[in-house]
Structure formats: C-alpha cells, structure tokens
N, C-alpha and C positions, 0 to 999 in steps of 0.2 A: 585478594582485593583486585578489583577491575583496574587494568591499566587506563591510562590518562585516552590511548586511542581509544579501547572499547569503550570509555563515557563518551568521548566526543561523539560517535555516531551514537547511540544511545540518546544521550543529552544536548545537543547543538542544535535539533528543532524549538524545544521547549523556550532555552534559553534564549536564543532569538526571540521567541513569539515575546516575550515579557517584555526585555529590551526594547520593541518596538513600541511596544505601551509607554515605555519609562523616559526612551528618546526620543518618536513621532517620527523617525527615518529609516527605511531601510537598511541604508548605505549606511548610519550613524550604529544602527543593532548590527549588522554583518562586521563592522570593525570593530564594536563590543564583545561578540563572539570570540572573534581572533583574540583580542588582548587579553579577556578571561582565560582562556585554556594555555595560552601563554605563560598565564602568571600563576598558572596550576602545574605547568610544566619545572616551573624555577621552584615553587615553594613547595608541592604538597611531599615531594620524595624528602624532603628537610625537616617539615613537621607533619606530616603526614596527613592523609585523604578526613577534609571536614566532616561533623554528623553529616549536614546536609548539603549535598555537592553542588545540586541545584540552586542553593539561595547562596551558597558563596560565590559560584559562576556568575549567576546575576549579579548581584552584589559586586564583584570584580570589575565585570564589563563596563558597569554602569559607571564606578570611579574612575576606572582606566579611560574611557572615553570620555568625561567631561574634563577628567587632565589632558587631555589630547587637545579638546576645545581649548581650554583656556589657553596654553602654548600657542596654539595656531593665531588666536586674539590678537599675540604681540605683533606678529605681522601682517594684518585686515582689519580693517575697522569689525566691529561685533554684527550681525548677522542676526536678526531677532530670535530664530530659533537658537541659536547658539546662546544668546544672553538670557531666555528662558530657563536654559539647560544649566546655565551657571547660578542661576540665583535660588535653582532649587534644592532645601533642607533633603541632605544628603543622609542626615545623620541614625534615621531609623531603618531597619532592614526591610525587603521586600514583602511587603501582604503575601504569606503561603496560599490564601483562598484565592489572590486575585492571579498570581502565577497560575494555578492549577486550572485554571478559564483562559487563560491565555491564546491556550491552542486553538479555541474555537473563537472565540478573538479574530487569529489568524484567519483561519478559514473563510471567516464570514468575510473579511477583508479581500480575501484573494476571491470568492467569488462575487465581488461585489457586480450584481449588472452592468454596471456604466462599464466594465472589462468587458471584451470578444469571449467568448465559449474555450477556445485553443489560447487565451493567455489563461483564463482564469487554471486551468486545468495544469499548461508548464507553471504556472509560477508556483501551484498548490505543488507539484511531484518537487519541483527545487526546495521550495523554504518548508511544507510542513511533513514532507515524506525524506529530506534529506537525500534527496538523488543527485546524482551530476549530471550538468547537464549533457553531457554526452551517452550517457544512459537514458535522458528524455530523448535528446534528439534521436537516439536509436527506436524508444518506444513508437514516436511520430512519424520515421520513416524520412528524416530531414537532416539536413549538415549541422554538425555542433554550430557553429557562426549563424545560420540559420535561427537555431532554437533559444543561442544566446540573447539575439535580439528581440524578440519575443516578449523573451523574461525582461528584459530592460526597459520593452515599451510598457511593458505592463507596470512596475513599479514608476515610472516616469507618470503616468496615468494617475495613479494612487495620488502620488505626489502632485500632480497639477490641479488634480479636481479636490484636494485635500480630503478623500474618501474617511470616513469615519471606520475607527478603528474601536468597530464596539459589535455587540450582540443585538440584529434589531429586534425592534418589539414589534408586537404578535401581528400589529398591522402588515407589516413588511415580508416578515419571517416568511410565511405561505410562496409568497412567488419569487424566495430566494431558496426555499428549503430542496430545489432537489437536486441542484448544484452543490448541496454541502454533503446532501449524502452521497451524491458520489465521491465525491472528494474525502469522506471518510469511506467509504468503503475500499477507496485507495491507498487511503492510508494501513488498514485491515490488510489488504490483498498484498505489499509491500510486504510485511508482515509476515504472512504467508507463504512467501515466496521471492527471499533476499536476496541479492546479488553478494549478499555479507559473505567473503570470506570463510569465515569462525562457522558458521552457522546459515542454511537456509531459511530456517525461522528466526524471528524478532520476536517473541511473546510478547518483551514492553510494547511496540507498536500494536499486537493484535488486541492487549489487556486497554490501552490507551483509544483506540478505534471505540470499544465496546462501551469505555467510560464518557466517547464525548456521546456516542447515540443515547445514553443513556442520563446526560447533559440536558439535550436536547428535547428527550420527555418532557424534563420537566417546563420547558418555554412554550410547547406545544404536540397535542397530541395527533396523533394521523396514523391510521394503516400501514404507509410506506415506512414510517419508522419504527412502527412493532416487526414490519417485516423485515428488513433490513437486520435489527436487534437479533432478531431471530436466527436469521441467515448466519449472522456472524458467531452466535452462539452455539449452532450445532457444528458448527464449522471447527468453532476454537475445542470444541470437546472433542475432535480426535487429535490435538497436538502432540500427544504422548503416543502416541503409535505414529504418526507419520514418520517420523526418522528414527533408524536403529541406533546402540551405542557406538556405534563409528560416525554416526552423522549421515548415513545414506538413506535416501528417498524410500519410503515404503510405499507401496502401489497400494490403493483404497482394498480392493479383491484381496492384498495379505496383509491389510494389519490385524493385528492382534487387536478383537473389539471389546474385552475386559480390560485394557487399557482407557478405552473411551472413558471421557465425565460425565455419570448420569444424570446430575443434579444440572448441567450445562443445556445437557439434550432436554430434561423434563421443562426447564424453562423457556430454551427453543421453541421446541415445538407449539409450547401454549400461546408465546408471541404468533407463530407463524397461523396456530389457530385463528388467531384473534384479527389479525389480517384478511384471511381470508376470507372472514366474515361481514367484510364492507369491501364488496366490491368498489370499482374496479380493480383490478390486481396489477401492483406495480410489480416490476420485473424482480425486485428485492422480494417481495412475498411469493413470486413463483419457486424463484431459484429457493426459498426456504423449502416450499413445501415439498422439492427433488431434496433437501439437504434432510428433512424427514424422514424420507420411503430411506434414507441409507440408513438412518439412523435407527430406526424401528426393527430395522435386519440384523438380525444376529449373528447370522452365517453369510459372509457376501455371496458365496453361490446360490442364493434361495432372494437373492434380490428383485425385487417385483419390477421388474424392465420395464412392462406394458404403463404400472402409474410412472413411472418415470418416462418414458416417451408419449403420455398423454398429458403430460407437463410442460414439456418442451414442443409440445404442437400449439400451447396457449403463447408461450413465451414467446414461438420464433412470431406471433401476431401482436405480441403486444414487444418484442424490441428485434423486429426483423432488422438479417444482415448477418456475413457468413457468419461469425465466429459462432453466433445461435445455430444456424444449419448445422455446424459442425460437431456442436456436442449433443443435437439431435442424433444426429448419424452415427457418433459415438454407442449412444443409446441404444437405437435399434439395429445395430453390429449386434451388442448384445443379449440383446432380445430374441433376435434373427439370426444371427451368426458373422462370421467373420468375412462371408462374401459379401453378404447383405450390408454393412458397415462399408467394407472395402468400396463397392460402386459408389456407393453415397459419397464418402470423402473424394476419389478420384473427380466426381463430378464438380463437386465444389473446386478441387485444383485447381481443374479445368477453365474455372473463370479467371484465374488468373487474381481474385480479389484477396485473399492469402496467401502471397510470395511471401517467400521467407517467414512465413509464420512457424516456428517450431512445434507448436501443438500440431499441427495440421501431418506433418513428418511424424512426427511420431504415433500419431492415430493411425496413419499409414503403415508407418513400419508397424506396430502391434498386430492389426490384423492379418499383415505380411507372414509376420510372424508364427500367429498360431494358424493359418491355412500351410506353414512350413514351406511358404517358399523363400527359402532362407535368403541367394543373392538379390531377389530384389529387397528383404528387408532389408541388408548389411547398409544399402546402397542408402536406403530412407533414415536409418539409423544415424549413419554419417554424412548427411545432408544436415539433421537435427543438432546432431554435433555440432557441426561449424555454426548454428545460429545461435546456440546455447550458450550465455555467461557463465550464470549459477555453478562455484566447484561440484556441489554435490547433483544437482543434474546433471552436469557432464559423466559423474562417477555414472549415476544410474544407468546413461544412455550405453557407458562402456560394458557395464554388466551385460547389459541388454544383447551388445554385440557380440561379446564372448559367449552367450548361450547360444544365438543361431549361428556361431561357427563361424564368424569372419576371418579367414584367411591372413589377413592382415594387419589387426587391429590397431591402428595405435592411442598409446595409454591416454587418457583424457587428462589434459593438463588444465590446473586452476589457471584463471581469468586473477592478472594481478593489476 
C-alpha cells in the first residue's frame, strides 16, 4: 500500500484542482489540502486506505474547511463567499467526471491571459506540477522570496479580476491554447525527470499529461496538439528502459529497445505524421518527428544523425535560443564526432547564456569523455554535479566519474 507521503505528492495536485471548483479560493483549497491529508494521517492507519483515495481527500477537505469557516463565523460577521460555502448541500459525494477535468480546469485558470507569461508558468509548476517553490525559483534562476511573490501576485489576480475557473469555449480556446500545452508538456517533462526521491520517473504525471492532451482533442483540433500528443507518446514508450532495477539513469545509446511500447510509438508516430502534414510546424511536431528517427532505430548505433540534425536546423528557426543550439550540437557531435560536438558546445558556453545549466556540463563532459580526455572531463563532470538535484542523476553523473577515473570522486549524495 502507498504510504500517506507517496499519495500526497502523487495526489495533492488533483485534489487542490477540485477543491478550488468546490471552494472558488486558492487559499480556501490549499487549507483543504492540508486538513484532508491530515485527517488521512489520523484515520486511514485505523481503518485503513479508502477504495478511492481521491474522492475521500476531496471529500475531507471540502468538510474540513467549511467547518473551519463556520468556527471562524463566531468571530466576523459572514463574508459572502464564506456564507455561500455554508449554505451549500454537503451531503452528495464529489462528481468522479468533474474531478477528472479538474486539472485542466486548473490549467486553463493559471494561464488565463489577463496573468504575465512568468506567473502564468510559476503558478502552473506550483499548483499543477506540485513543485516548491524553491525548486521554481531555481528553474528561473531567482531568490525563493522572489519567486514566492510571483505566485501570490498571480493568485491575488485570479482573485481580483474573479478569473473564471472553467474550460473556455472554442471561441477563446485558440488564443489560450499554447500556453496550456506548454504547461502540459510541463507537466510531462516533470514527469520525466523528478526531483522525487523514490523515483526519477512519475508515470502518474507522464499518463496524466497524455490524458489532458488527449482532453483537449476533443474541445479542439490542431497540429500543435497531434504534435505535442505525439511527442509525448514516443516519449512515454521508452519508460521501461530508461531506468534499471536499482533505479539508475539508462543513457538513450544503452537502453535495451525491446523494452520500448510498440503500440505507444505506432501511435506516436501517426500523430506526429499527421502534424506534419499542416504546416507550419510547431516546435511540439518537430521535437516528435527527432523523437521518431529514435524510435524507428533499432540498434542506437545505426541512428540516422543527419535526419536528426536536419530537424534541429528547422527547430533552432522555429524556437531559436541556446538550449535548441545545444541539442543541435549534441546532434551533430554525433553525427560528426566528438570534436565536432565539443566546439559547438564550448561556443555556446562561451556566451555565457547557459551558466549553470547542467545539460550543457554534461554534453561537455560526454564528448570530454569519449575524445579521453579524461581531467578535463572529471572537472565537467563535477561541475554537473553540484548543479544537479535528481538522487538518480547525481548516481549517474557518479558512474560517469568513476569510468574516466577521477582521482578523487566523491560519492553523490541524495538531495533531501
């Protein structure tokens, strides 16, 4: 049975998104949250974990906070939202359908327009990716107190402008939809690459990303979301080879690709067909159609480099800026070789526009690597280190050290 912690990160997005439906506040669903897992904390080790964990967490929250209200009544006069909350028929359980919309609910909430670009984005990685914000503020490159304020002007917003907390319709949809896919493919990517402890994968988040884009078909059809679908589809079909049974990083070149989901990739792929076929190509339909050429490869040594760096010459045109140069260069490293990669990255260092970017060190240290020159890889290696959370990237980066011989290694210790 999942301990009470691993539901909480698990389930504390979800259940917020509903709460926020059921109460109309932020502040009123983040104190719901608390008193739900509270009151799962006291009773389920007693009578043990409900069928469904979900409708009873809501379910909890929602009573726990409107007894919270009515108490606080004795001392303030009522409060209209407050007397709203009290007068409403408690006594039927949460709609399962409308729970299950919720998230994109959220979403649509958090990027509502009338938000700046940089809240819509912190508030979506706080409330629908479950991050802290000190893990945002690190993403942004900004002081927690920084990035906390952000989030609070952004919900403060919500709350003044009383932003509706709904899916719009088709009218609107268009010139909101490409702030939500990124915002799900955040969610995906999260996913894919956890800060979690237990686990560098979240499968619920990467199954849950694929459920909302697949949401979203049905409100509206478009390119960017076959591609996108796509992206994340060939994506999620190497999950089972990415990490070994101890939970360490497997590099794309050694997974085992009889692990891969066929059924995942054959669907992939026909989305990412099906994009390409209405121009113009958003960056979701590029990145599919590199997440194809891996996919169609049997043997990673026999991977067709050239479509893959003929891909990323469209991409870095249609979403220039380094982190695209970067996995260019990555590209034609291997295409070309390890010198050929190595200049490319150093030039990009060079700008100074990815400090502290950990991919960027470890692209480095790679090609370090296999040219064998081993201390300045150790040196890149352990650069990568210190920027890296992730327990199990940190494992990998340590493996990485101990083959080109660092002298000195020391052990990579989990991020608690």
């Amino acid at each position: 049975m999942q301990s009470i912690e691993q539901l909480y990160r698990a389930e504390a997005p979800y259940v917020l998104a509903t709460l926020i439906r059921l109460l109309g506040s932020f502040e009123l669903a983040e104190e719901g949250v608390q008193a739900a897992f509270l009151a799962a904390t006291e009773q389920w080790p007693r009578n043990g974990m409900p069928a469904n964990p979900r409708s009873w967490l809501v379910s909890a929250g929602r009573f726990r906070t409107i007894d919270a209200l009515r108490r606080r009544a004795r001392f303030r006069a009522l409060e209209p939202e407050i007397a709203r909350l009290m007068e409403q028929d408690m006594s039927d359980p949460p709609d399962p359908h409308l729970i299950r919309d919720d998230m994109l609910r959220l979403i649509f909430t958090c990027c509502h327009p009338a938000l700046p670009a940089d809240q819509q984005v912190a508030l979506c990685l706080r409330e629908v990716c479950g991050l802290t914000t000190e893990a945002i503020a690190a993403a942004f490159l900004v002081k927690p107190p920084t990035m906390a304020q952000r989030i609070v002007r952004a919900k403060g917003r919500i709350k003044a402008e009383a932003l509706p907390y709904e899916v719009p319709g088709k009218a609107e949809l268009d010139g909101r939809l490409e702030a939500v896919l990124r915002v799900v493919y955040l969610v995906f990517s999260e996913g894919c690459a956890s800060d979690n402890p237990d686990s560098i994968l979240r499968i619920d988040l990467c199954r849950e990303a694929i459920r909302l884009a697949r949401l979203l078909q049905n409100h509206v059809s478009g390119a960017d979301i076959d591609g996108l679908l796509g992206l994340m589809l060939l994506q999620h079909a190497r999950r089972d080879a990415r990490v070994d049974g101890h939970g360490d990083l497997t590099p794309l070149d050694e997974q085992d690709r009889s692990l891969w989901h066929r059924q995942d990739i054959a669907e992939g792929r026909a989305l990412a067909n099906a994009a390409q076929r209405r121009p113009p190509y958003s960056t979701y339909t590029l990145q599919a159609a590199i997440a194809a050429v891996h996919a169609d490869t049997v043997d990673g040594r026999n991977t067709d480099w050239t479509a893959i760096v003929g891909w990323y010459d469209l991409l870095r045109i249609a979403d220039p800026g380094p982190v695209a140069e970067l996995n260019r260069a990555i590209a034609i490293g291997m295409r070309d070789g390890p010198e050929a990669g190595l200049a490319l990255v150093d030039a990009i260092a060079d700008t100074g526009e990815l400090a502290d970017y950990r991919y960027l060190e470890l692209a480095r240290a790679d090609f370090l690597r296999r040219l064998d020159r081993r201390a300045e890889a150790t040196a890149a290696y352990l650069t990568a280190l210190d920027l890296t959370r992730a327990p199990a990237e940190r494992r990998f980066i340590g493996r990485r050290l101990a083959e080109v011989g660092a002298q000195s290694t020391p052990a990579p210790q989990p991020f608690l």
